[in-house]
C-alpha positions as CSV (number, residue, x, y, z in Angstrom):
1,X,23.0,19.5,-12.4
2,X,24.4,21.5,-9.5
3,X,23.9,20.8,-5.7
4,X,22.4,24.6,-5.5
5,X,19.6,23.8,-8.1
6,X,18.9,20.2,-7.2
7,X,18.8,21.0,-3.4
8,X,16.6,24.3,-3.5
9,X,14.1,22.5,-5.9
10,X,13.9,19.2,-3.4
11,X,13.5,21.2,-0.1
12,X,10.0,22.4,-0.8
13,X,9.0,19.0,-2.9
14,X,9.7,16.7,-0.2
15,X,8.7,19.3,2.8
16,X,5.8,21.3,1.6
17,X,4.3,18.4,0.0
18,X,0.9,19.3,-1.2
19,X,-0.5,16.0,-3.2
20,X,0.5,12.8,-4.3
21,X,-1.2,11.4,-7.1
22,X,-0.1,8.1,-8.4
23,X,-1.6,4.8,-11.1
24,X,-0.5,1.8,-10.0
25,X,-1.7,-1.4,-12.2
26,X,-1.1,-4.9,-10.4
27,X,-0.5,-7.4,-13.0
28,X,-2.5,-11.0,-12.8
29,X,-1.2,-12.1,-9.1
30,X,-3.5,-13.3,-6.0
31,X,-1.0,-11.1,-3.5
32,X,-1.6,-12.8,0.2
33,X,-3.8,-13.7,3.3
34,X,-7.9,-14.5,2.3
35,X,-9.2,-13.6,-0.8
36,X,-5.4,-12.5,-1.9
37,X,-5.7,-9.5,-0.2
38,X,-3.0,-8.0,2.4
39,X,-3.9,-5.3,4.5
40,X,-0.4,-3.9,2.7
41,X,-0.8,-2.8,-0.5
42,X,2.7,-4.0,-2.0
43,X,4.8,-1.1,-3.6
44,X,3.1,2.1,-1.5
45,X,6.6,3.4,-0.3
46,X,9.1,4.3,-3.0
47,X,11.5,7.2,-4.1
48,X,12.3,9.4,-1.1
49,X,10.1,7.6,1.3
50,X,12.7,8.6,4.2
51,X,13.7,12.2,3.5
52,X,12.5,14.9,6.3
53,X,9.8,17.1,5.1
54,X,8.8,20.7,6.3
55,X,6.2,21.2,9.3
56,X,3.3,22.1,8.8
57,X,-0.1,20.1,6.9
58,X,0.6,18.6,3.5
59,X,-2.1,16.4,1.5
60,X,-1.8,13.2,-0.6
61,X,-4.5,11.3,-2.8
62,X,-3.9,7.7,-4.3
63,X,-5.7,6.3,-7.1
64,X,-5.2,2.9,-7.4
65,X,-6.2,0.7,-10.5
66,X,-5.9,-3.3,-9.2
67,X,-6.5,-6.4,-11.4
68,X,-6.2,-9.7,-10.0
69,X,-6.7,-13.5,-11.3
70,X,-6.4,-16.5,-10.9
71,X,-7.0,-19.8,-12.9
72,X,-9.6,-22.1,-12.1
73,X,-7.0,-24.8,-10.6
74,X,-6.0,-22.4,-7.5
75,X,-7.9,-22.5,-4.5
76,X,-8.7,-19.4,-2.6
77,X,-10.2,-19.0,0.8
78,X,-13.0,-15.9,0.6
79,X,-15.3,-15.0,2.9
80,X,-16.1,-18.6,4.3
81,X,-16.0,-20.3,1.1
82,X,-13.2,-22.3,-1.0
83,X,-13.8,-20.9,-4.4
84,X,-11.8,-21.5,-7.6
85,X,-11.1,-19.5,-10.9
86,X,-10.9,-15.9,-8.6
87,X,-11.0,-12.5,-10.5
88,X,-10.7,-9.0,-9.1
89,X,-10.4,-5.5,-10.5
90,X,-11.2,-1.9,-8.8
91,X,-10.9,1.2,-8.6
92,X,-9.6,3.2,-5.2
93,X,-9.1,6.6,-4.1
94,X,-7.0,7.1,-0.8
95,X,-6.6,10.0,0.5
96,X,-5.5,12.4,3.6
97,X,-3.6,15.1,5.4
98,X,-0.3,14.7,7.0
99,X,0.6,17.1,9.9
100,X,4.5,17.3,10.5
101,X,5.8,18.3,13.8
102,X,8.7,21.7,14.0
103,X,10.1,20.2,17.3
104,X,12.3,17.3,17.2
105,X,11.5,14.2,18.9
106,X,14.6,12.0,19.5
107,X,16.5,13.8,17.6
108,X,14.5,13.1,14.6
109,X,11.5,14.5,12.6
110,X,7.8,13.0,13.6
111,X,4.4,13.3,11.5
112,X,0.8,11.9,11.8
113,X,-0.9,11.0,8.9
114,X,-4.4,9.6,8.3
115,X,-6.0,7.4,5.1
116,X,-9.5,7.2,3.7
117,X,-10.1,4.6,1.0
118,X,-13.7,5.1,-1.5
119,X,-13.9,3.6,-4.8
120,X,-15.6,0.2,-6.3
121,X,-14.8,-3.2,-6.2
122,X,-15.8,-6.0,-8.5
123,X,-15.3,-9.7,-7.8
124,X,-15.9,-13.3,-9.6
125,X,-15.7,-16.1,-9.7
126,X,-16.0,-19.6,-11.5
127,X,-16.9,-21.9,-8.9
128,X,-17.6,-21.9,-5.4
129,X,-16.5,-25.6,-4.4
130,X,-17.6,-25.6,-0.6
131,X,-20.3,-22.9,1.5
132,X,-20.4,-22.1,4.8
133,X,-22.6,-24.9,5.6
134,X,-20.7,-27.4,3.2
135,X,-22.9,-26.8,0.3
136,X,-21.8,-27.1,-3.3
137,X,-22.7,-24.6,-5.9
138,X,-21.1,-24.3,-9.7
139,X,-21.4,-21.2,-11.8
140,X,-19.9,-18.0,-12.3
141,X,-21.0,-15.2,-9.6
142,X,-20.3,-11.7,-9.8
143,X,-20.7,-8.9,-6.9
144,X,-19.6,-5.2,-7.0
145,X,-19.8,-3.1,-4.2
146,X,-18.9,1.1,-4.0
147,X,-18.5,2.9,-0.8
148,X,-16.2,3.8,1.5
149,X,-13.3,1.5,2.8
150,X,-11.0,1.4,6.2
151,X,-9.3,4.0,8.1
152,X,-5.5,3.9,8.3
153,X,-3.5,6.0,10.5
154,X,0.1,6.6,10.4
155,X,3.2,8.0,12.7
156,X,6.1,8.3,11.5
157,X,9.8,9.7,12.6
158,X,12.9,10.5,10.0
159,X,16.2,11.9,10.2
160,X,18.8,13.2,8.0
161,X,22.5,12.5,8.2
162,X,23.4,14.3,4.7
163,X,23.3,12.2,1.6
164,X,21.8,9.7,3.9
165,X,18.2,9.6,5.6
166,X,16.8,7.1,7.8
167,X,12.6,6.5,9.4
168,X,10.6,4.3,11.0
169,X,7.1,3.8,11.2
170,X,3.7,2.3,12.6
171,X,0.4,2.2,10.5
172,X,-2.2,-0.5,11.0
173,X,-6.2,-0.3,10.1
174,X,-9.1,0.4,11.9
175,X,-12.1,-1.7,10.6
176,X,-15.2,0.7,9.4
177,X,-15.3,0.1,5.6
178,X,-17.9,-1.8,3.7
179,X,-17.6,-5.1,5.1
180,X,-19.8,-7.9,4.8
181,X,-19.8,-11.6,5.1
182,X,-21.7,-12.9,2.9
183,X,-20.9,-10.5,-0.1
184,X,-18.2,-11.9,-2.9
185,X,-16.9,-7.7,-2.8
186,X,-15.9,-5.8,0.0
187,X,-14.2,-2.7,0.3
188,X,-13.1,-3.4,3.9
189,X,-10.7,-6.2,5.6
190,X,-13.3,-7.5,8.1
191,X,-10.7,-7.1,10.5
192,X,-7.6,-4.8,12.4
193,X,-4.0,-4.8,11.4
194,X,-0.7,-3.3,12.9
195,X,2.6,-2.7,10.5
196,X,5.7,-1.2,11.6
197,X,8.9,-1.2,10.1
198,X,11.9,1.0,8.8
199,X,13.4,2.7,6.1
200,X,16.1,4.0,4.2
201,X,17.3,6.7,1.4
202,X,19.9,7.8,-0.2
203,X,20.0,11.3,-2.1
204,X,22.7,13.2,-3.6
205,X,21.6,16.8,-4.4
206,X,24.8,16.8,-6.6
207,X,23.7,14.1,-8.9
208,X,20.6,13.5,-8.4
209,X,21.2,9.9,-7.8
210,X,18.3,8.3,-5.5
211,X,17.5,5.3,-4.1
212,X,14.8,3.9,-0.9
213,X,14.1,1.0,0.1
214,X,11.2,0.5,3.2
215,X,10.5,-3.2,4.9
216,X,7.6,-3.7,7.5
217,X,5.8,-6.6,9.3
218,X,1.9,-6.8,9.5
219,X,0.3,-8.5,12.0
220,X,-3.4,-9.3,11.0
221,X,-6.5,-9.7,13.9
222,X,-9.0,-12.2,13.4
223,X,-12.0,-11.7,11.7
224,X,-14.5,-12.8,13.9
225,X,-17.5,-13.0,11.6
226,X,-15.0,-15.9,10.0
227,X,-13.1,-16.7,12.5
228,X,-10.1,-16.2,10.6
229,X,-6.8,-14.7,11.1
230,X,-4.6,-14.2,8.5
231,X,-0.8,-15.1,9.0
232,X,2.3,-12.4,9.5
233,X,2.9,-10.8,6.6
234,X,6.7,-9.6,5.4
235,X,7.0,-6.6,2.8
236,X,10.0,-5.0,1.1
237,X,9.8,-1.7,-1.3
238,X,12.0,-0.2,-3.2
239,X,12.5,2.6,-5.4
240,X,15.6,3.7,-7.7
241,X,15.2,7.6,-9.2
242,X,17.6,10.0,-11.7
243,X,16.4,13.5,-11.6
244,X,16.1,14.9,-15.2
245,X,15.9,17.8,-14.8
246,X,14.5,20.1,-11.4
247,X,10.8,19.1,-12.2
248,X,11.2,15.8,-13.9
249,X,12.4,12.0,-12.2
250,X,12.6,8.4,-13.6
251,X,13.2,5.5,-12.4
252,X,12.1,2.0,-11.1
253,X,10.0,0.8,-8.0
254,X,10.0,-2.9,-6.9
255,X,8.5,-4.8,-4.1
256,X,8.4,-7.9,-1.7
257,X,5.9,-9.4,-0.1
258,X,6.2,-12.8,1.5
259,X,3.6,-14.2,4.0
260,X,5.9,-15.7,6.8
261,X,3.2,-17.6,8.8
262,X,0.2,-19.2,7.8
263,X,-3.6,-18.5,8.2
264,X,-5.2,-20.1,11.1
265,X,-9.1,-20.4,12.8
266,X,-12.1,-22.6,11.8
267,X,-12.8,-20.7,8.6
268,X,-9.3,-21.0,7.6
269,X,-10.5,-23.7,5.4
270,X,-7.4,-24.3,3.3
271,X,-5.2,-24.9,6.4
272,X,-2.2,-22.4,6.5
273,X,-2.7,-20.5,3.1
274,X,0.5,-18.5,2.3
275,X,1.9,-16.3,-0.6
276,X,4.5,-14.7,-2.3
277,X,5.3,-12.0,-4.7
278,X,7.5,-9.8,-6.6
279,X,7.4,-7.2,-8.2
280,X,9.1,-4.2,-10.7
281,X,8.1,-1.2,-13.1
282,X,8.9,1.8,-14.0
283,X,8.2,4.9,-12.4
284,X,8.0,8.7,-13.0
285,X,7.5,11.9,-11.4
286,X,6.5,15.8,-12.4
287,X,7.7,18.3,-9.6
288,X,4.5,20.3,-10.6
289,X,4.6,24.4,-8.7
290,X,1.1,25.2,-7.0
291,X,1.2,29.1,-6.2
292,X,3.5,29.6,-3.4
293,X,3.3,25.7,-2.6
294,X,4.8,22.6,-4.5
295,X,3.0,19.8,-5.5
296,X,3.7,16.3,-6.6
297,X,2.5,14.0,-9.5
298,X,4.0,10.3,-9.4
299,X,3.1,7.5,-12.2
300,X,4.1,3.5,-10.8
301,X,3.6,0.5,-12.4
């Protein structure tokens, strides 16, 4: 591959990016916080996460495909209950425009980005071992709830230094999905977050050699139907690419997440519940020409 090819296929993919569509399939892990679930969704940055991209609106949908478990000897706090032998699985959509900014601010690129999330979730789960109101009920319950989920917003600023490229960001969520108490399924938090954090990548237009990596901190708000808080989360992706050819990547994508403090408040019935995770796939992605715009299709696992 020559620089010449490599670089005038990658200025329009990662600058006039029109959508992002990508399967991710969590294998059998509770990932953090209550319920085992993290406001982050562990392995959303990867491959070029900190290359510049043009000015100007672009658009990205994510379908995600989770599965969750967990055996009937680990506790989970959910929605104030203790409840044993948890199971999870869904399907998500998130999706929204990014706006990029043509003047530079500090010397580096900014962009504002916004997330809707609509899909179903499904829930169950062997046992509930304590209630609210210290009540004890056995048997398997099942809830599945579709709607609409959270908003997440996004800025963003990158810069390039040649082969190398550098960002840093702030996201959090703003709590307006389907959210309710009493329900085993929920496609909202119940609660506000804030993440920030920074990120690398290196890409050679010569080779075609690239590889990202993005780490963050989310601080959770409580969730005052509960009045629970989970604990500051830590998360580290990562993505390694080798372009194919001028439409085609592969590659792997791995993650990090490792909840640094524990969960606290009256419904944190479990005391300081705290997780950790890793994780690695493969991943691959089709450089696919839309008229006079280019967009993107990207398989992780």
């Amino acid at each position: 591959m020559t620089k010449t090819k490599i670089g005038a296929q990658m200025r329009p993919i990662t600058t006039a990016l029109l959508a992002a569509v990508a399967v991710t399939s969590m294998p059998s892990v509770g990932r953090a916080d209550e319920g085992g679930i993290s406001f982050w969704l562990p392995g959303l940055f990867g491959s070029l996460a900190a290359v510049p991209a043009q000015p100007g609106w672009s658009f990205a949908t994510l379908y995600v495909h989770p599965s969750v478990s967990a055996n009937g000897k680990k506790d989970f706090p959910l929605n104030g209950r203790i409840v044993a032998g948890l199971k999870g699985s869904g399907n998500l959509a998130a999706f929204g425009p990014t706006y990029t900014f043509e003047t530079p601010i500090l010397g580096g690129q900014a962009a504002l980005s916004v997330l809707g999330i609509a899909g179903q979730n499904i829930t169950s789960i062997a046992a509930t071992l304590t209630g609210p109101r210290g009540n004890t009920l056995s048997g398997t319950l099942t809830d599945s709830r579709s709607g609409f989920g959270d908003v997440f917003p996004q800025a963003s600023l990158k810069w390039n230094l040649g082969v190398n490229n550098l960002m840093t960001y702030l996201t959090g969520a703003i709590p307006v999905g389907a959210y309710d108490a009493s329900r085993l399924a929920n496609l909202g938090l119940g609660h506000g977050a804030v993440d920030g954090g920074g990120g690398y990548t290196y890409f050679d237009p010569q080779t075609g050699h690239e590889f990202s990596a993005v780490t963050g901190l989310t601080y959770n708000f409580t969730n005052h139907a509960l009045d629970y808080q989970n604990g500051l989360d830590f998360h580290l992706d990562w993505g390694a690419s080798q372009f194919l050819s001028q439409e085609v990547f592969a590659g792997l994508v791995g993650n990090f997440f490792n909840q640094v403090t524990g969960d606290s408040g009256s419904g944190a019935n479990l005391g300081g519940f705290q997780s950790r995770v890793a994780g690695i796939g493969p991943q691959l992605g089709y450089l696919a020409p839309i008229g006079d715009m280019q967009g993107f299709i990207g398989l992780k696992a």
